[in-house]
Backbone as a chain_set.jsonl record, in Angstrom:
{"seq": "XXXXXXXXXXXXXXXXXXXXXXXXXXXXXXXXXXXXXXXXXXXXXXXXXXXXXXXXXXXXXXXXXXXXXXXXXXXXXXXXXXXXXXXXXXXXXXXXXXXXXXXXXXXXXXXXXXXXXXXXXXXXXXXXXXXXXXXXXXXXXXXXXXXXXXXXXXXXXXXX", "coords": {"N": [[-64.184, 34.321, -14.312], [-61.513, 35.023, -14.023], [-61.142, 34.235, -11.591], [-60.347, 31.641, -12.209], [-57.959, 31.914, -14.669], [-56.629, 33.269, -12.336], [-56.518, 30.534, -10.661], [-55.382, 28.853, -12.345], [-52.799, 30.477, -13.069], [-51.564, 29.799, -10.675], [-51.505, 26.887, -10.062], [-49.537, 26.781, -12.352], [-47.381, 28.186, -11.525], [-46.96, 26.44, -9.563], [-46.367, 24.246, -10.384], [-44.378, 24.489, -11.688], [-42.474, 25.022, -9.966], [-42.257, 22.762, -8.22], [-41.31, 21.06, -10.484], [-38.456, 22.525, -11.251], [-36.995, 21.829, -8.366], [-34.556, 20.369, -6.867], [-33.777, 16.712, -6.558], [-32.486, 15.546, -3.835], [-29.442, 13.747, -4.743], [-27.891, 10.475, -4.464], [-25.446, 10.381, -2.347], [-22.533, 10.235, -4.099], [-20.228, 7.261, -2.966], [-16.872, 7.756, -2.285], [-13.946, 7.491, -4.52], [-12.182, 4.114, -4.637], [-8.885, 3.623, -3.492], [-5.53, 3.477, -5.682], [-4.318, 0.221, -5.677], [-1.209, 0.703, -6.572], [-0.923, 3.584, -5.311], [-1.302, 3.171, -2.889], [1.155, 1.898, -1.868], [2.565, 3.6, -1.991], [4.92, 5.147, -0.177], [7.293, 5.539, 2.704], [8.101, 2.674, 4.115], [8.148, 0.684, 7.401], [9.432, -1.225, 9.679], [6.76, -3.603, 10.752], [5.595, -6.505, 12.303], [7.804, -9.239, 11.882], [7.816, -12.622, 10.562], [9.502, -15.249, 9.909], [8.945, -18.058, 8.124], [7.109, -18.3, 9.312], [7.333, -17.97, 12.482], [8.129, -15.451, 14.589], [10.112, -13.202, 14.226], [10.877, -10.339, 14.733], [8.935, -7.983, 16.38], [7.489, -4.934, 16.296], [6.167, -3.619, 18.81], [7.388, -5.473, 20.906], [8.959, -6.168, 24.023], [11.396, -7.594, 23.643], [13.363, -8.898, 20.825], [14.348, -11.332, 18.185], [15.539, -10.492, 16.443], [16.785, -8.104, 16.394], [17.583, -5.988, 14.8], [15.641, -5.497, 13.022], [14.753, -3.126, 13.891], [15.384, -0.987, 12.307], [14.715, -1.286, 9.691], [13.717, -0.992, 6.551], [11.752, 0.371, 3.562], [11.82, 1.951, 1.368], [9.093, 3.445, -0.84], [8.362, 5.762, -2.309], [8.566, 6.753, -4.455], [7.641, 6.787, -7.891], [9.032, 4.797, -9.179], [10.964, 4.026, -8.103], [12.942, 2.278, -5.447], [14.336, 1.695, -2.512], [15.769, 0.243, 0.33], [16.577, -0.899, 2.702], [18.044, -3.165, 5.057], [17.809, -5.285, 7.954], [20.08, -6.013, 8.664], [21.677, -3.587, 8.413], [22.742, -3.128, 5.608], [21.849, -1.019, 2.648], [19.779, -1.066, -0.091], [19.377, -0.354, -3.491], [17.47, 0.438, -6.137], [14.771, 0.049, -8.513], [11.01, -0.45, -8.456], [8.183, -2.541, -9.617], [4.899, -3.135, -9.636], [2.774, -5.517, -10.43], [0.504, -6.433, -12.652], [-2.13, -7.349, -11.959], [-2.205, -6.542, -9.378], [-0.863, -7.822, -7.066], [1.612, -8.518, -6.786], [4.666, -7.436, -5.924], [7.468, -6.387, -7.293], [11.184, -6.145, -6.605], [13.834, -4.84, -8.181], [17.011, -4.596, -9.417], [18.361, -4.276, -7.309], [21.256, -3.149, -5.595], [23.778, -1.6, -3.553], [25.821, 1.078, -2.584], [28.849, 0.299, -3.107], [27.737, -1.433, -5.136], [27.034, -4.1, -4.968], [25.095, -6.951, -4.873], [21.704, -7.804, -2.776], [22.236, -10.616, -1.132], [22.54, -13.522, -2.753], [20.224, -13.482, -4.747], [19.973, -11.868, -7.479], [19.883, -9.555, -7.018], [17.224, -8.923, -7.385], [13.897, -9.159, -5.675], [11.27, -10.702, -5.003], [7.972, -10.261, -3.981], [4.063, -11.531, -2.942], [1.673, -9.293, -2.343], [-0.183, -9.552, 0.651], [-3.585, -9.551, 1.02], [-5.477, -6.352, 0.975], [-3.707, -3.31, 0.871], [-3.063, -0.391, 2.792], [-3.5, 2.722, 4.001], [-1.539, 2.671, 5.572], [-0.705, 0.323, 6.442], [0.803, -2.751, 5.121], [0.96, -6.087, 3.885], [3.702, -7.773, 3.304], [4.711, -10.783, 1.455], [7.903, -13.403, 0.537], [8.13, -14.403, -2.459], [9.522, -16.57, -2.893], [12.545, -18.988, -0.61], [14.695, -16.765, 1.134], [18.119, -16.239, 1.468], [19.172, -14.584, 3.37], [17.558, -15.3, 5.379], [18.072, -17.501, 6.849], [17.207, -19.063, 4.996], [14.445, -19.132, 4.523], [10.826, -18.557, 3.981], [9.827, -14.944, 3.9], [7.472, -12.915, 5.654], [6.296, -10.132, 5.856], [4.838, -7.623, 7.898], [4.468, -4.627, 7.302], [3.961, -0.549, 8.073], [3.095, 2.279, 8.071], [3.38, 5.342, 9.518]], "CA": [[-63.079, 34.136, -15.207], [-60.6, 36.029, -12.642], [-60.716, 32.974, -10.841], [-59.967, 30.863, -13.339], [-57.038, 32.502, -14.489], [-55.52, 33.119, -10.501], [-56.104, 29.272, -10.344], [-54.145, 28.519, -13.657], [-51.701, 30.697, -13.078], [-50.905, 29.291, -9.016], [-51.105, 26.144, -10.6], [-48.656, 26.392, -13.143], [-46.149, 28.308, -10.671], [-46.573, 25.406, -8.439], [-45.886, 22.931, -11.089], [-42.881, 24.967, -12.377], [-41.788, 25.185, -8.591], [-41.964, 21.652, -8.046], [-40.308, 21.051, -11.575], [-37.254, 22.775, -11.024], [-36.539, 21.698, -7.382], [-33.674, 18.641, -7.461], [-34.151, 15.579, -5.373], [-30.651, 15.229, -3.32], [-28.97, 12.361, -5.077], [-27.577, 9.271, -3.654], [-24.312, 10.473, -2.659], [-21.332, 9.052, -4.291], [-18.782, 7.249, -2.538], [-15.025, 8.605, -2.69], [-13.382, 6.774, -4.844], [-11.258, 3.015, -4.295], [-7.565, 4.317, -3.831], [-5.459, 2.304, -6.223], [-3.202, -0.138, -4.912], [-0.094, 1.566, -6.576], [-1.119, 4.821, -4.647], [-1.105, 3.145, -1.421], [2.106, 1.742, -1.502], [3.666, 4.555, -2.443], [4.848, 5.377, 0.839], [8.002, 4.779, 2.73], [7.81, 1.655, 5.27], [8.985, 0.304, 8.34], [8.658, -3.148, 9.821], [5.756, -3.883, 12.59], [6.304, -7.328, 12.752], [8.524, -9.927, 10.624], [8.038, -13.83, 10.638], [10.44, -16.302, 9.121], [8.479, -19.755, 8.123], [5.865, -18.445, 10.197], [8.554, -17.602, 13.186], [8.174, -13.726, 14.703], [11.485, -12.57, 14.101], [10.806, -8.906, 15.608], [7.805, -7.527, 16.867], [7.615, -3.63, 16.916], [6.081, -3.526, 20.133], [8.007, -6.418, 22.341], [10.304, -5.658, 24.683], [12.97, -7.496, 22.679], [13.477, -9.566, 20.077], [15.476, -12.354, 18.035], [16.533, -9.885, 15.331], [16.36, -6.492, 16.799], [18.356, -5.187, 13.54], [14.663, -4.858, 11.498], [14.321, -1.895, 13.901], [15.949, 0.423, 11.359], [14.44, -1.767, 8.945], [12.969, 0.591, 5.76], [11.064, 0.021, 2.69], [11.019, 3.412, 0.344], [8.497, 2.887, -2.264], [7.614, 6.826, -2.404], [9.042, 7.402, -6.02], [7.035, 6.062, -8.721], [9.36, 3.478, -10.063], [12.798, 3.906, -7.322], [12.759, 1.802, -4.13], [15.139, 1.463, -1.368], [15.542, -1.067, 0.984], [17.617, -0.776, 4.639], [17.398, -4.232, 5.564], [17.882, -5.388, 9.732], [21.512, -6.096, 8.923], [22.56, -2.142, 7.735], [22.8, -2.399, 4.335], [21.135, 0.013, 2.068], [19.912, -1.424, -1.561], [18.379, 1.282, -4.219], [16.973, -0.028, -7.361], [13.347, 0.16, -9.148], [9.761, -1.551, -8.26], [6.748, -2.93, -10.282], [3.65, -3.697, -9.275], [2.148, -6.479, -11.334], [-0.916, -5.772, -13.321], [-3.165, -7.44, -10.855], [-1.53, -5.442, -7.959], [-0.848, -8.633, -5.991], [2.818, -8.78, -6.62], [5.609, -6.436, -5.773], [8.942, -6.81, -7.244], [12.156, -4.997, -6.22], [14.669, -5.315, -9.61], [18.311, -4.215, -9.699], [19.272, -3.597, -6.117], [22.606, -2.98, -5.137], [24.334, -1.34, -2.592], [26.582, 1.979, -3.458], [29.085, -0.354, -3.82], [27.183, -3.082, -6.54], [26.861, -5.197, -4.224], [23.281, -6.786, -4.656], [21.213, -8.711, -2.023], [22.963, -12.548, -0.949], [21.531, -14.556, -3.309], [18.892, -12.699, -5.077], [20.769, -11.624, -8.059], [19.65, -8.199, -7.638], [15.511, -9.118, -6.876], [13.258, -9.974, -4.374], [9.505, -10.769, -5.361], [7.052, -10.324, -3.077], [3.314, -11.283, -2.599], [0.464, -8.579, -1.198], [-1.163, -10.258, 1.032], [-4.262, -9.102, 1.915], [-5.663, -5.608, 0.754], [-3.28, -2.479, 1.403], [-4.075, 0.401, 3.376], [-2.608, 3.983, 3.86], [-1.128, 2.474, 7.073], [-0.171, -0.998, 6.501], [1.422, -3.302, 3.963], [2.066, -7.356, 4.472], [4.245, -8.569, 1.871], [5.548, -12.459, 1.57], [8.329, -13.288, -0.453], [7.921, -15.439, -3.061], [10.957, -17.404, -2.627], [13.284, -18.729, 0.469], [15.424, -15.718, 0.906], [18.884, -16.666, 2.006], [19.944, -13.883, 4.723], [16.396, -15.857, 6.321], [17.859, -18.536, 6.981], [16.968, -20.037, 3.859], [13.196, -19.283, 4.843], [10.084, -17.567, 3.352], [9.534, -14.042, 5.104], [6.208, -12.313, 5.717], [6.613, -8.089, 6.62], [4.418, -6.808, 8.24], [4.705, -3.56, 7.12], [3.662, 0.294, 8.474], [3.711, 3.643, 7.59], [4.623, 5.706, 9.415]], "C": [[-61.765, 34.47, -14.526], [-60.102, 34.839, -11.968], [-60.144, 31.671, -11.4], [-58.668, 30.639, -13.556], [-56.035, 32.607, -13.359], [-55.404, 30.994, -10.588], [-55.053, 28.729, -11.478], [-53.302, 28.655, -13.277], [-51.208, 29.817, -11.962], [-51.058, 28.013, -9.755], [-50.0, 25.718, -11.422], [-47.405, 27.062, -12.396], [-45.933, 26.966, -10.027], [-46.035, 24.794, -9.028], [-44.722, 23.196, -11.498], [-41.461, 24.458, -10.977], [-41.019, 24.222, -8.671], [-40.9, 21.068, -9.376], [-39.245, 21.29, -11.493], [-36.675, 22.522, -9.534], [-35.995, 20.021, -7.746], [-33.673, 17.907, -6.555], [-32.586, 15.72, -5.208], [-30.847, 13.922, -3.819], [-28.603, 11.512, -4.056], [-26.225, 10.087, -3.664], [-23.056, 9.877, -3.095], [-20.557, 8.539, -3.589], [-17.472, 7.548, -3.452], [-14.587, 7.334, -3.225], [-11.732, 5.795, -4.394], [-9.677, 3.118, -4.284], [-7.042, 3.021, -4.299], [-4.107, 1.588, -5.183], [-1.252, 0.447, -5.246], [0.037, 2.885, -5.877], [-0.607, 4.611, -3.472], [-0.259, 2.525, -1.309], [3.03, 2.409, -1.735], [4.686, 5.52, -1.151], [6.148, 4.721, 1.214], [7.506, 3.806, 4.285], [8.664, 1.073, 6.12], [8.66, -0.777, 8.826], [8.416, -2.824, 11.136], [5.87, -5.728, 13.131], [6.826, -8.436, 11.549], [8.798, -11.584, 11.199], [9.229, -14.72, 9.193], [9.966, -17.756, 9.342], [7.499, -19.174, 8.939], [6.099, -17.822, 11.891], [8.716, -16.162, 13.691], [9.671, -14.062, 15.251], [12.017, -11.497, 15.387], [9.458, -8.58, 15.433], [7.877, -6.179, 17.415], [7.26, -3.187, 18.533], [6.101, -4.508, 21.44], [9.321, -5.913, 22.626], [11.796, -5.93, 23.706], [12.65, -8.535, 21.671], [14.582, -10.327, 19.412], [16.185, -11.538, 17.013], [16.093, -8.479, 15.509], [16.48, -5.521, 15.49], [16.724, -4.473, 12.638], [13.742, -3.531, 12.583], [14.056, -0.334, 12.764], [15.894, -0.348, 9.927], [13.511, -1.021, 7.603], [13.006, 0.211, 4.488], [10.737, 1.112, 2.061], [10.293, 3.252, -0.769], [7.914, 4.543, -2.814], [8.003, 7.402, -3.73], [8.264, 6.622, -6.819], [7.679, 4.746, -9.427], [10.581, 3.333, -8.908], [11.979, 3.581, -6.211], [13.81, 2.226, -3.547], [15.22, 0.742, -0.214], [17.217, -1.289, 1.76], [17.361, -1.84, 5.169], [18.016, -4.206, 7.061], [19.361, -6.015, 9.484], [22.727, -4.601, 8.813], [22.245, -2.107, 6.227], [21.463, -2.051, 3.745], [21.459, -0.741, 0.589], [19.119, -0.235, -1.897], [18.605, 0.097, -5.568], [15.503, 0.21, -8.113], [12.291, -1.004, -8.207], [8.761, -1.415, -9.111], [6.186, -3.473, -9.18], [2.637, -4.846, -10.465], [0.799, -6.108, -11.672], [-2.267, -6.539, -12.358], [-3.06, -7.643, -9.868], [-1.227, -6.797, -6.889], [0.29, -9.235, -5.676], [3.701, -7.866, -6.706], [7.359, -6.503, -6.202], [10.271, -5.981, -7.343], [12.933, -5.743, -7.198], [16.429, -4.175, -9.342], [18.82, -3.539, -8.337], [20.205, -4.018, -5.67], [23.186, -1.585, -4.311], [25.405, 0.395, -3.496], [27.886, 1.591, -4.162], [28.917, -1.381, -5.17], [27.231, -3.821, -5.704], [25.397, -6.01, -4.438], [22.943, -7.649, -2.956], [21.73, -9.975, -2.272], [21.828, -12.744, -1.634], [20.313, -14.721, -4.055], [19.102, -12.386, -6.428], [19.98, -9.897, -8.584], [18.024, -8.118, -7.268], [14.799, -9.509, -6.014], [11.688, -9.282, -5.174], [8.682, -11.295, -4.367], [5.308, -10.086, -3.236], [2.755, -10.435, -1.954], [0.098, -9.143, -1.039], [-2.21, -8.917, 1.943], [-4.734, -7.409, 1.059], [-4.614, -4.076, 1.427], [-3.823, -1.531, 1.954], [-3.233, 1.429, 3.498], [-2.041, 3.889, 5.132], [-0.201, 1.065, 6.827], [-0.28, -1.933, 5.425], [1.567, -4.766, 4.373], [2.261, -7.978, 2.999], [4.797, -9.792, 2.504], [6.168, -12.444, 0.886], [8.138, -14.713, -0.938], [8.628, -16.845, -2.673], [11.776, -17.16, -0.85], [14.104, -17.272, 0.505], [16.886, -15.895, 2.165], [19.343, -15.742, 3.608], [18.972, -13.813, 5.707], [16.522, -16.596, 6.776], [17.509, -19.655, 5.878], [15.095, -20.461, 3.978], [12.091, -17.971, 4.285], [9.931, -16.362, 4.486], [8.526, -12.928, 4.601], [6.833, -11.436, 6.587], [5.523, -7.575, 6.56], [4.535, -5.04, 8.361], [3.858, -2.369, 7.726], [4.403, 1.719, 8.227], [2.726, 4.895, 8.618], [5.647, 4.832, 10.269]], "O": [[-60.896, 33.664, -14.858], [-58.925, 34.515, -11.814], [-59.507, 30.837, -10.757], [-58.05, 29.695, -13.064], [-54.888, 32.161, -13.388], [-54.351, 30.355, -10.565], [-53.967, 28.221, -11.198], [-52.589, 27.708, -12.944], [-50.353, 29.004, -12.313], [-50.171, 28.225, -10.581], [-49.51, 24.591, -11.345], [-46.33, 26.508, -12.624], [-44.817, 26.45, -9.974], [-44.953, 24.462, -8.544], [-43.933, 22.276, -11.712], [-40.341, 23.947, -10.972], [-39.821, 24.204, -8.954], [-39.761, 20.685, -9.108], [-38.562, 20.277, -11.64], [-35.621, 23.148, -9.424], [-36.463, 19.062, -8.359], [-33.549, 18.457, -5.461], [-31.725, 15.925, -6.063], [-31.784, 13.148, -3.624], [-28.918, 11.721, -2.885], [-25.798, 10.487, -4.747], [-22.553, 8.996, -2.398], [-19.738, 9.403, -3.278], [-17.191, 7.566, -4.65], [-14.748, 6.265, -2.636], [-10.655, 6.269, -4.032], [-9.17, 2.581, -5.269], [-7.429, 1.91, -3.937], [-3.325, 2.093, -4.376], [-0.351, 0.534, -4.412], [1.179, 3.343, -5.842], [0.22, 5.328, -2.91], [-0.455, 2.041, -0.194], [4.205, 2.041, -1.735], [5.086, 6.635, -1.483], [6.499, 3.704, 0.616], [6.792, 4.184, 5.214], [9.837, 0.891, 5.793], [7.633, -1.354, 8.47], [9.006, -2.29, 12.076], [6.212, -6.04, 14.272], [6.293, -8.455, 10.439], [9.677, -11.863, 12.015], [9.451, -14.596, 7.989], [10.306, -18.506, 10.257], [6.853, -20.128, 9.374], [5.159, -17.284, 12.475], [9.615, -15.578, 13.084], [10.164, -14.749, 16.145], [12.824, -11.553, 16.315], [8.857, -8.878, 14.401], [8.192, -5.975, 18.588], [8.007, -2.54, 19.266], [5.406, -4.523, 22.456], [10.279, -5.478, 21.987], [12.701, -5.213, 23.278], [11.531, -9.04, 21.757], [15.72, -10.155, 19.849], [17.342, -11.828, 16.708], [15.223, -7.875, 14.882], [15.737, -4.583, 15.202], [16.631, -3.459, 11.947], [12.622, -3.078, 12.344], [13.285, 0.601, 12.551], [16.776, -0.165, 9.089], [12.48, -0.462, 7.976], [14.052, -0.271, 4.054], [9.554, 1.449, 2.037], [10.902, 2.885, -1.773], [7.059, 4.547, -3.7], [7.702, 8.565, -3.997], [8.166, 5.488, -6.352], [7.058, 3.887, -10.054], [11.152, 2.245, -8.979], [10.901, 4.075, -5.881], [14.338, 3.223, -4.039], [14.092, 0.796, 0.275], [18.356, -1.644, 1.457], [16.379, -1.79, 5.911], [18.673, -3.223, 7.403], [19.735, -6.639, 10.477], [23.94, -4.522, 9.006], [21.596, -1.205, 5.699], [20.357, -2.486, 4.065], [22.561, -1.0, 0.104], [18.488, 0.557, -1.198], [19.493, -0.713, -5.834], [15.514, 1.435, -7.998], [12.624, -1.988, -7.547], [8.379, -0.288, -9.425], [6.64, -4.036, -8.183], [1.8, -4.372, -11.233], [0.076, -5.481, -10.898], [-3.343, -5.948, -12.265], [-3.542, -8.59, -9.246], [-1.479, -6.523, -5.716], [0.426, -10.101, -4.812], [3.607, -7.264, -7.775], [8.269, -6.654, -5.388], [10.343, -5.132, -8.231], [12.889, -6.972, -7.25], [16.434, -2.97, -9.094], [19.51, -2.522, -8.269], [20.258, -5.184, -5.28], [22.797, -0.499, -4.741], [25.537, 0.601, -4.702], [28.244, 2.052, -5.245], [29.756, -1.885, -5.916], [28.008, -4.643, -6.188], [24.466, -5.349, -3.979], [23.832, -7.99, -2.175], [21.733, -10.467, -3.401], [20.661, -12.414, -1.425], [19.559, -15.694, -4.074], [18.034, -12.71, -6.948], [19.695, -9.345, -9.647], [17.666, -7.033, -6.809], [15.241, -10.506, -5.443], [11.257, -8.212, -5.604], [8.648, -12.458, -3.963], [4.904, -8.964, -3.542], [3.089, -10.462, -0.77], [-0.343, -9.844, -1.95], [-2.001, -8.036, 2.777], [-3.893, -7.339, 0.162], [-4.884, -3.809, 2.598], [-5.048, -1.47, 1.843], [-2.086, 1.194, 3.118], [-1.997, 4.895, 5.84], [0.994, 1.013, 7.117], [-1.332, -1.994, 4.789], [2.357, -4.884, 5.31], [1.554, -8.406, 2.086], [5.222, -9.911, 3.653], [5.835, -11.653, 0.004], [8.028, -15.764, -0.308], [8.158, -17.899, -2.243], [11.795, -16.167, -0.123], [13.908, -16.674, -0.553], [16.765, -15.735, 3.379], [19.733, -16.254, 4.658], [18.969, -12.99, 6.623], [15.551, -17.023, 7.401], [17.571, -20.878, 6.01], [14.553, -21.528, 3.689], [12.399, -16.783, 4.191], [9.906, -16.61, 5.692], [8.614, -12.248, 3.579], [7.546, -11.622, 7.573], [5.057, -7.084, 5.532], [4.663, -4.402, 9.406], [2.773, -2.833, 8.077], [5.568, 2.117, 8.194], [1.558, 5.197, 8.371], [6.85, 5.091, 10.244]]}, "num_chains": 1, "name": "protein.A"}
């Protein structure tokens, strides 16, 4: 009966054992950062075509529009941009992100004077192309954009 009993019991430890020990899960992946997150960031231009056309190219010796050295894209405020284009001036105004993150649009920029952007009346709407990244941005703009030449322009964007 002794034996009985010892086997029961070691039995039912074991089974308890095994019972309470937790299989390692599947681990989760880290969650999809959203695309308003990752453009929240300020940006600088890596390279910038016009019609298709490299403009400037961060790392060539020289280029046809050196100016989008000091070229700068602040998007690090939740709704306030800024925007240093490759001629000097400095616009400040707001940005949306379109509800299915694939359009970017800069709204009421002007200069400290009021001045806005030639020809823009204050906006520039720009396509994401492509998935963002906590590094790099390429926006298109919707529209010609006159101080392009009167040509669409794809920015290659980078942060830092």
């Amino acid at each position: 009966m002794k034996n009985t009993i010892r086997v029961f019991i070691s039995v039912l430890c074991l089974s308890l054992i095994a019972a309470c020990s937790k299989d390692d899960p599947t681990p989760t992946p880290p969650p999809t950062p959203l695309v308003s997150d990752l453009i929240k960031k300020v940006w600088s231009a890596s390279n910038i075509q016009w019609d298709g056309n490299v403009q400037y190219d961060k790392t060539a010796s020289s280029n046809l529009i050196a100016g989008y050295a000091q070229f700068k894209l602040d998007l690090a405020s939740s709704s306030s941009a800024s925007l240093t284009e490759y001629d000097g001036n400095k616009f400040t105004g707001t940005y949306s992100l379109s509800l299915d993150n694939k359009t970017l649009t800069l709204s009421s920029l002007k200069t400290s004077d009021g001045t806005e952007p030639t020809g823009t009346g204050g906006t520039l709407a720009f396509t994401i192309s492509g998935v963002p990244t906590a590094s790099s941005l390429v926006i298109e703009s919707t529209t010609a954009y006159v101080k392009a030449s009167n040509k669409k322009i794809r920015l290659s964007l980078v942060n830092p």
